[in-house]
C-alpha positions as CSV (number, residue, x, y, z in Angstrom):
1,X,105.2,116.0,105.0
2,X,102.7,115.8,102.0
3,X,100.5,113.2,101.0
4,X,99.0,111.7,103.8
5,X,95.3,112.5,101.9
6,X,92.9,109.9,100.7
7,X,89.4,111.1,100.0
8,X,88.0,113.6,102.5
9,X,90.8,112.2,105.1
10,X,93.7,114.5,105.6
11,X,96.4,112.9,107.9
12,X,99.0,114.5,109.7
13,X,102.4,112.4,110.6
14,X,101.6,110.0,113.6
15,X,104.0,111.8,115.7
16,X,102.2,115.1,115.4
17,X,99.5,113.5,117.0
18,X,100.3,110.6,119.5
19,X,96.8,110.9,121.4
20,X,94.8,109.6,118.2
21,X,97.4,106.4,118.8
22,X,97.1,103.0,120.8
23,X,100.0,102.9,123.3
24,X,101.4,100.0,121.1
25,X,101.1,101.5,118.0
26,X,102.9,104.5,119.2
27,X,105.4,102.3,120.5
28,X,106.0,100.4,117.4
29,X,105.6,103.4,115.0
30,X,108.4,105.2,116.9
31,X,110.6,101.8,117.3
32,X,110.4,101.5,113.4
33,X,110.8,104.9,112.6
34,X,107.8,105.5,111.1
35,X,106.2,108.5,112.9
36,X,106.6,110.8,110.0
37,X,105.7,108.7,106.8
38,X,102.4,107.0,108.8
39,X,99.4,109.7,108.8
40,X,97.2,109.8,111.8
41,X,93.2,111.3,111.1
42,X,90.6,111.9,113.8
43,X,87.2,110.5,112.7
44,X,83.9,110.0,114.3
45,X,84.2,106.4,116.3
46,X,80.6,105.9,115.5
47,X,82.1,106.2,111.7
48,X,85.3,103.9,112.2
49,X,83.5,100.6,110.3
50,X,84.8,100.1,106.8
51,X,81.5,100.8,105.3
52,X,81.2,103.7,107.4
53,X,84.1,105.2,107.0
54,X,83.9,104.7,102.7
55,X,80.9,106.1,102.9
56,X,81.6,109.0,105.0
57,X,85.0,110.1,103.6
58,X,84.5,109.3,100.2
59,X,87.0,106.7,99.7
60,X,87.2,103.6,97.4
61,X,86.5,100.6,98.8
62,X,90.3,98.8,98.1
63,X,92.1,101.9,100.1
64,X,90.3,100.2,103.1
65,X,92.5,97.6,104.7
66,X,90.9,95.6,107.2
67,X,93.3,93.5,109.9
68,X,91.3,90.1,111.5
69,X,93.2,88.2,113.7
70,X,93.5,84.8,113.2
71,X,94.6,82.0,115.3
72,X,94.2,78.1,115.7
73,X,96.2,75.6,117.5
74,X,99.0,72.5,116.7
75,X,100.3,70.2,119.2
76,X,98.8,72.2,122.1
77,X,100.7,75.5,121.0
78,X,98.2,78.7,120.3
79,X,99.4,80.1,116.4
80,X,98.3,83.9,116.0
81,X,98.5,85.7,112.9
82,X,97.1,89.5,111.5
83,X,96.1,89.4,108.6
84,X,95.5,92.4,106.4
85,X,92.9,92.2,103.5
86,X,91.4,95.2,101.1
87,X,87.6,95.6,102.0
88,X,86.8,94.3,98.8
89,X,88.7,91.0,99.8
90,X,87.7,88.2,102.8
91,X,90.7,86.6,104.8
92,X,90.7,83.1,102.9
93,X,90.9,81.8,106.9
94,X,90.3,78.1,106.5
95,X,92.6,77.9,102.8
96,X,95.8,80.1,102.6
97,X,95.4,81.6,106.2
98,X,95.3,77.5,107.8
99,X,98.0,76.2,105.8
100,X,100.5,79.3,106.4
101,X,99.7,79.3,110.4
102,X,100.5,74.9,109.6
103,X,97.0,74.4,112.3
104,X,94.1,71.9,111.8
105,X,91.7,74.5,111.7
106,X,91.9,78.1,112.0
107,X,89.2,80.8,113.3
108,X,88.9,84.3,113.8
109,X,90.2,85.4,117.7
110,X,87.1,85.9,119.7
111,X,86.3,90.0,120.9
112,X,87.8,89.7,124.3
113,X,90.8,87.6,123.1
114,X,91.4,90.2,120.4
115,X,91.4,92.7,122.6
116,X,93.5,91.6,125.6
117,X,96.3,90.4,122.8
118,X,96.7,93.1,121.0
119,X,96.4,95.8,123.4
120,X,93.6,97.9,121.0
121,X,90.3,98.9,120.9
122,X,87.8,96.5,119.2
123,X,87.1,98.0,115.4
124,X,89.9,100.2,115.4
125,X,93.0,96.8,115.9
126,X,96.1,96.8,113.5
127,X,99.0,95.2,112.0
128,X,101.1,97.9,113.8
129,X,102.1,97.3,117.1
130,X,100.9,93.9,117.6
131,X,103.1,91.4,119.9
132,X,106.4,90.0,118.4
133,X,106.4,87.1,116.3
134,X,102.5,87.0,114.7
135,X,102.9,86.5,111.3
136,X,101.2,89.2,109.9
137,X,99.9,88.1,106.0
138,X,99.8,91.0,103.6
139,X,97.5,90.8,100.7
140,X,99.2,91.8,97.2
141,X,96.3,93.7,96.4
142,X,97.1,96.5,100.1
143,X,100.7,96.1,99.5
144,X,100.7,97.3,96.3
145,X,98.3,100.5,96.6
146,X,100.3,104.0,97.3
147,X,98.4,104.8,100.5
148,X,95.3,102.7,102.5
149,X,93.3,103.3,105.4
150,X,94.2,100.8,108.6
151,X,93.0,101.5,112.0
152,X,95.1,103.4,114.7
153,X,94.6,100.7,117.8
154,X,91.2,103.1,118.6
155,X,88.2,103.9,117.3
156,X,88.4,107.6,116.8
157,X,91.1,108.0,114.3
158,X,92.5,105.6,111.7
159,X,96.4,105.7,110.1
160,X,97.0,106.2,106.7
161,X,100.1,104.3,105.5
162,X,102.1,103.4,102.2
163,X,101.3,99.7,101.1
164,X,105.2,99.6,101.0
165,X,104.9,100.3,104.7
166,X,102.7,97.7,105.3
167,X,104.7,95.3,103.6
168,X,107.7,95.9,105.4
169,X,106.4,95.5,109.0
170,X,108.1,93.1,111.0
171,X,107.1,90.0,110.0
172,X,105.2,90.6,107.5
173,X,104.5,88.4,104.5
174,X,102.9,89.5,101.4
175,X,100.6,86.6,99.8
176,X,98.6,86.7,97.0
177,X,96.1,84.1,98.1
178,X,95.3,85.0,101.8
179,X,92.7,87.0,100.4
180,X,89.7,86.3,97.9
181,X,87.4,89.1,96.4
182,X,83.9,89.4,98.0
């Protein structure tokens, strides 16, 4: 496979390299059959922050796709939603994100909760593997690059992936106002 490059970071296909993978990102990787067109890169963990990570691999700043998780509550039932933003973007949380999750008022998941829900690594969670039926909102602006940076489910490595990929993830939804530039 060819193009898994973006900068400095040259990926291999995921399935080459299933140790640089969360357990449910392998998992959902392999269910979806996307081992070989999602790159997998080893990096430094101490580098895996977005600014970081630019910085250190020379990449621009919308080929990094940040996933926050998002959740808020309506009629006593917990609503979840990923939701994937260019680093040049914010999550508009309290605007597109409230109204598409239908809550009162929604909030970015606390560490721990984040954590224990998704079944990753804190700075290193994704879209990919995360439990079945979370929204997850896709920005325009990551859907429509050729190739971004998303984490892996840890720290030391990070996934290169087609915005088409991340498009088509099950359920995804790409929006063009659950994100506003910085």
């Amino acid at each position: 496979m060819t193009g898994l490059v973006l900068g400095a970071l040259a990926g291999v296909p995921a399935g080459e390299r299933p140790d640089l993978l969360a357990d449910p990102v392998l998992a959902a990787l392999t269910e979806q059959g996307l081992l070989q067109r999602v790159g997998v890169v080893e990096i430094d963990p101490a580098l895996s922050d977005t600014a970081a990570t630019q910085e250190a691999y020379g990449l621009r700043a919308a080929w990094l796709v940040n996933c926050v998780l998002v959740g808020g509550t309506r009629a006593g039932e917990q609503r979840t939603a990923a939701c994937l933003v260019p680093s040049t973007h914010r999550a508009d949380v309290n605007g597109a994100v409230r109204r598409r999750l239908d809550v009162r008022k929604a909030s970015f998941l606390p560490r721990a909760t984040a954590v224990d829900a998704s079944g990753m690594e804190f700075g290193g969670i994704t879209a990919i593997g995360l439990p079945p039926g979370w929204p997850v909102l896709v920005a325009a602006e990551a859907a429509a690059e050729p190739l971004v940076v998303v984490g892996s489910g840890v720290r030391r490595s990070k996934l290169l992936v087609p915005g088409q990929v991340l498009a088509a993830l099950p359920g995804a939804e790409v929006l063009p106002d659950v994100a506003k530039p910085v």
